[in-house]
N, C-alpha and C positions, 0 to 999 in steps of 0.2 A: 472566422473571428469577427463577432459584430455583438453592440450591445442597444442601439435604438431600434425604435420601430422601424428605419428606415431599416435595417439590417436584415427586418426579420423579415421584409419582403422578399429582400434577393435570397433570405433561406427556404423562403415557402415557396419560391419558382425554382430555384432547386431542386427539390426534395421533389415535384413533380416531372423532372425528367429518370432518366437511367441511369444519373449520375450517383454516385456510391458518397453519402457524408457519413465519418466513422466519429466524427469528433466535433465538437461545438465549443466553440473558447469565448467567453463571456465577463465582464466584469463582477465584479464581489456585491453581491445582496449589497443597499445601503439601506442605512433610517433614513424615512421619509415624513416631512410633513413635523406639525407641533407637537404629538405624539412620539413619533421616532417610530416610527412603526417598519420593522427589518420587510424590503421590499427588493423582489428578485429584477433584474433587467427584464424591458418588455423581452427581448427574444427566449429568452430563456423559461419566463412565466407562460410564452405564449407554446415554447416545446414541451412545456410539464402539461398545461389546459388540454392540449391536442395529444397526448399520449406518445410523442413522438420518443420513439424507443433510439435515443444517440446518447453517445457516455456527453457531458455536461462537463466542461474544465474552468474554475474560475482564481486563478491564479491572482493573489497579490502582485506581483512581477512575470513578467516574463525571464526576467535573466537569472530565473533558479535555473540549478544546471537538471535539478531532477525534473521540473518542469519539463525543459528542452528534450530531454531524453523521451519522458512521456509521446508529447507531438510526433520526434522521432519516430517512435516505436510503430507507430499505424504508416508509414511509409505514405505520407502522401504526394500523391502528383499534383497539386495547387493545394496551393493555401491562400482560401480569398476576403480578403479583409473589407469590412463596409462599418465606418463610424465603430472601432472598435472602441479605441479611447485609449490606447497605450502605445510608446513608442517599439517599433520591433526591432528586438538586439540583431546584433549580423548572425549572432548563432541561429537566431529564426530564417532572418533571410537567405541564409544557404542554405538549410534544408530542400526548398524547390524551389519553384515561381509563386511566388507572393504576389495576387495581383489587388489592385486597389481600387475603389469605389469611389471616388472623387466627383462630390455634388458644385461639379462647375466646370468650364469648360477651360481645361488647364492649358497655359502654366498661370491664367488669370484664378486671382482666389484662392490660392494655396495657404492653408489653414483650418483654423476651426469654425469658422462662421460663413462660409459661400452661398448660401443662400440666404441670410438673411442680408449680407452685402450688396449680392444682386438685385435685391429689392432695393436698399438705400439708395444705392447708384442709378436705380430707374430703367434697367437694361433691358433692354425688347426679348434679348435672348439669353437662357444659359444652354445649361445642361450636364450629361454626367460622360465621367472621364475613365475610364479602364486604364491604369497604367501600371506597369512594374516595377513594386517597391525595390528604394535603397534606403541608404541611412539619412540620403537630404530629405525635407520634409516637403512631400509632393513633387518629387521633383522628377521622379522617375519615368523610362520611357512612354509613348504615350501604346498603349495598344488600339482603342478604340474611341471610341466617340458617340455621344447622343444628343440631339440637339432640341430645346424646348421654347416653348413661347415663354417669354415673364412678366410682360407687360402687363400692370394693372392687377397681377394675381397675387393676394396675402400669402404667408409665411405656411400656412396647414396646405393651400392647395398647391402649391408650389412644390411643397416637400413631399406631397403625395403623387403628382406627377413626376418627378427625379427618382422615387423609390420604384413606380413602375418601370421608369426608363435602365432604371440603374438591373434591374430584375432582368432585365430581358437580355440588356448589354451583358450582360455575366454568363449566359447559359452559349449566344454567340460567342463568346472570346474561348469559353473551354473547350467549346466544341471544333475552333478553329485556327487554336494556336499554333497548331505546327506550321500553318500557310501565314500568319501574320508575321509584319516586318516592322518591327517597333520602329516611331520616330521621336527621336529625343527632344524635349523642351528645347523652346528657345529662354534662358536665361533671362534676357537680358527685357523679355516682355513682362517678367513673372511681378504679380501683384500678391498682397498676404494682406489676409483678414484675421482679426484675432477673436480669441474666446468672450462671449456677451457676457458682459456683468449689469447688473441690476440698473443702477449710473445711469445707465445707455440708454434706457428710455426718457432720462429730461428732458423736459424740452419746455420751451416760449412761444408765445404768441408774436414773438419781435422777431419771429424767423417768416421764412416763404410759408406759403401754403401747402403745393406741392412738397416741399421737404418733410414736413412737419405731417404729412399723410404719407408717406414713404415710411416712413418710421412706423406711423400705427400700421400699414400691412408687414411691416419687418419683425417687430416685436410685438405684437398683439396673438396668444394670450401673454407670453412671457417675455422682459419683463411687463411689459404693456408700458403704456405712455404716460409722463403727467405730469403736472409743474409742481414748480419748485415747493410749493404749499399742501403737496402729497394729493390732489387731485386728479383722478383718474379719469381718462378717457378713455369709455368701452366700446362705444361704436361713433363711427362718421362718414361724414362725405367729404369728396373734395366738389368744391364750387369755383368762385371766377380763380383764374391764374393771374392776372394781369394784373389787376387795378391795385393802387401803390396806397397804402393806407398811413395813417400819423401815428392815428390813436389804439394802438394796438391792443388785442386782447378784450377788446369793448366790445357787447351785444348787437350787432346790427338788423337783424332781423327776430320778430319769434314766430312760430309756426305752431300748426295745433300741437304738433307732435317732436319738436325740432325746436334750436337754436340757431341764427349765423353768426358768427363771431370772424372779428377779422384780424389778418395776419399783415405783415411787415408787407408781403406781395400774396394777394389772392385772398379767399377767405374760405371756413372750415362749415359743413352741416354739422353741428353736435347732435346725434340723439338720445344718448346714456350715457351717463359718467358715475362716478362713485367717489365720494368722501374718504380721508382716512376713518376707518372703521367700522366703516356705513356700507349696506346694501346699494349695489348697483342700482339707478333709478334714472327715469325719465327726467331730461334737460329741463323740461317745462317745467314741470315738477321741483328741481333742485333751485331754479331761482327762483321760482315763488316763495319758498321757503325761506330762503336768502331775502326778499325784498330788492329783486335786482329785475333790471327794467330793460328798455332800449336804450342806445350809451352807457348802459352800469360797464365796468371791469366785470368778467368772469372772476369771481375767487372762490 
């Protein structure tokens, strides 16, 4: 049961061992985009591309009972869930061992955003969590464990190391469950991240630097980052941390190819940004256009 890309990793490590997949549970086509254009989930688009011969289920709910029956019917010995996107009723969870694909190293992050959290937060380290589902949310024993660097690393290569790590941890856990000795969360450590909305990339120049670059490798592409006057920033750097500035948001340096602009604490390399409605473009470029100089306000 998985419907992002990160899903369709641990099905493609799968599918290369001996292990037997009879069924693929995936969410429902959506429209995509200002067209609306009916678009399959990557795992599913990516088992039609590859010819991959498994029946395809993509239920409205899971708590059709003819649903459950279906699942039922193929007898399986796991059912292993990654970023599926729906909660699973108890009718599911007792069918087998449900085991779960949790991009974080639990009971820290339990939710729908862990790794872009682990970004905001700054954390040297995550990684992914094998555990067995119940009806709390992430809270199930832990089976296994993977551990990753995260320091420094944007939201795409992040999510592509956890989908490797998550890939590997899965073929380990099945192949060694009967010797594993679940250990239960500690409660009482657990943190929750919630679902990104669009919002969540605002930001100011009246914040740290540091922060304010956590965010762009958290949400860059999506939402991406920008102030409050629908300005986007598409690439940057981080520069000094330390030095305490007044005039926030003002040009401090320009470079052939580059802005510096300074923050509450520390200051940002801008080098592309985008207007509302406008093509992505070079900083040096967008203030010259602007008439905006050293000391101007970025708007």
């Amino acid at each position: 049961m998985g419907t992002p890309d990160y899903a369709t990793e641990i099905f493609k490590e799968i599918l290369k061992t001996i292990i037997e997949v009879p069924l693929l549970v995936t969410q429902m086509d959506k429209a995509v985009g200002r067209k609306q254009i009916l678009t399959p989930p990557h795992i599913k688009n990516w088992a039609l591309t590859n010819n991959i011969n498994i029946k395809i289920l993509q239920p409205k709910t899971l708590k059709e009972k003819s649903i459950q029956e279906e699942i039922i019917s193929y007898k399986p010995t796991f059912i292993i869930v990654a970023a599926y996107g729906q909660i699973l009723p108890k009718e599911i969870l007792d069918i087998c061992p449900c085991i779960n694909l949790h991009a974080s190293l639990l009971p820290k992050y339990r939710g729908a955003s862990p790794i872009q959290t682990c970004i905001l937060e700054n954390d040297a380290l995550t990684g992914v969590t094998a555990m067995m589902m119940e009806e709390g949310l992430d809270s199930g024993d832990i089976l296994g464990l993977r551990f990753i660097k995260a320091k420094g690393k944007n939201v795409d290569t992040l999510f592509n190391d956890l989908s490797s790590a998550a890939a590997k941890l899965t073929i380990e856990i099945i192949e060694n469950f009967d010797e594993i000795k679940p250990i239960k969360q500690l409660d009482g450590n657990a943190t929750h991240c919630v679902k990104i909305k669009k919002n969540n990339g605002l930001f100011d120049f009246d914040e740290d630097a540091i922060g304010i670059y956590q965010k762009y490798l958290a949400y860059t592409p999506w939402p991406g980052i920008f102030l409050q006057n629908g300005l986007k920033i598409k690439e940057m750097k981080l520069l000094g941390k330390t030095t305490v500035y007044t005039e926030t948001g003002t040009i401090e340096k320009i470079n052939a190819k580059s802005i510096v602009v300074k923050c509450k604490q520390g200051s940002l390399e801008i080098i592309s940004l985008q207007a509302p409605s406008k093509k992505e473009i070079n900083s040096v470029q967008y203030i010259r256009g602007k008439r905006l100089e050293i000391g101007s306000k970025l708007v």
